[in-house]
Phi, psi and omega in degrees: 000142180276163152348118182243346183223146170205151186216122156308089183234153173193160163300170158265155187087027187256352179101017191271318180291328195282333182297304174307336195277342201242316157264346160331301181316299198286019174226114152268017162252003163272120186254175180275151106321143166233110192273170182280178210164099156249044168284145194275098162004140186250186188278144187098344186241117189278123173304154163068351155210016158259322185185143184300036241296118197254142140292194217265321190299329219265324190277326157308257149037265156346294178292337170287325200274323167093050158285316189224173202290313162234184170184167191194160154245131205221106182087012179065026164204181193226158204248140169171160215234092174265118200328348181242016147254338148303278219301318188285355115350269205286357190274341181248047140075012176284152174257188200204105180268110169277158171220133167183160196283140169356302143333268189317328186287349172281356179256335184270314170297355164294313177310295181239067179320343212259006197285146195250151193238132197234100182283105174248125190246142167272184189289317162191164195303322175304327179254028153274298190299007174285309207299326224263311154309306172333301194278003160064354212251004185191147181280196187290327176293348121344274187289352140325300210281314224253312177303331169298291198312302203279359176266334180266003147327292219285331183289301169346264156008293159309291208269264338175308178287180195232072181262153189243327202226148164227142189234129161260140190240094168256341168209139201299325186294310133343293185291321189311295175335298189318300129017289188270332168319300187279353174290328188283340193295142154291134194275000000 
């Protein structure tokens, strides 16, 4: 039987979306999650199939009703996996790839203890903060923030999480392989 759930962690600008975009397509039994958010959409990115885009009141709510599976404020806005897009998933027989951060997935494996966990690590703290200028997408105190952040991720992550695969994504084409290997493994 395959695998039915992975979860996807990285720092952000370590590259998890752009890996998932380059192999998602070859598993039509993999569906993406699509986690809630109330961070502002960045450009190009569409509710309900980049994220679910929440206000801060509408995603409280959500955490009071006990909607999702984990959830974390990460970067001064908050993150989570809403429980009736896993259950309905997996009730039609689909496998299911998340991407979230360190914290939540220690929270999510209390639920789905059985989910295999895949760590994408960049090559180095330098050329994270290269990615993270490159994309242009946040000011310096932003990448400051995410740069802080992503070191104590990534040591959490190290001692504390519960990842089977580490992927270094120094080069896109590798990790992708890498990537697509494990998706494909068999329990």
């Amino acid at each position: 039987m395959k695998n039915r759930l992975f979860v996807m962690s990285a720092a952000s600008g370590a590259g998890k979306t752009t890996l998932k975009d380059k192999v998602i397509h070859k598993f039509p039994d993999i569906r993406y999650s699509i986690s809630a958010t109330t961070r502002s959409p960045r450009p190009g990115e569409v509710n309900g199939v980049h994220y679910f885009f929440k206000t801060k009141d509408e995603f409280l709510k959500m955490i009071q009703e006990d909607a999702l599976v984990e959830w974390n404020e990460v970067h001064g806005n908050y993150y989570g996996t809403p429980k009736s897009f896993v259950e309905e998933t997996l009730a039609k027989g689909e496998r299911v790839l998340f991407d979230m951060d360190v914290f939540g997935k220690v929270n999510f494996d209390k639920v789905y203890p059985e989910a295999t966990g895949i760590l994408i690590l960049p090559p180095s703290p330098e050329e994270l903060e290269r990615r993270l200028r490159t994309r242009a997408s946040d000011s310096e105190e932003v990448i400051r923030l995410r740069l802080e952040n992503a070191k104590k991720e990534i040591e959490f992550a190290q001692t504390n999480g519960k990842y089977e695969h580490v992927i270094v994504n120094d080069d896109l084409e590798t990790a992708a392989l890498e990537l697509e290997r494990i998706l494909s493994q068999q329990n």
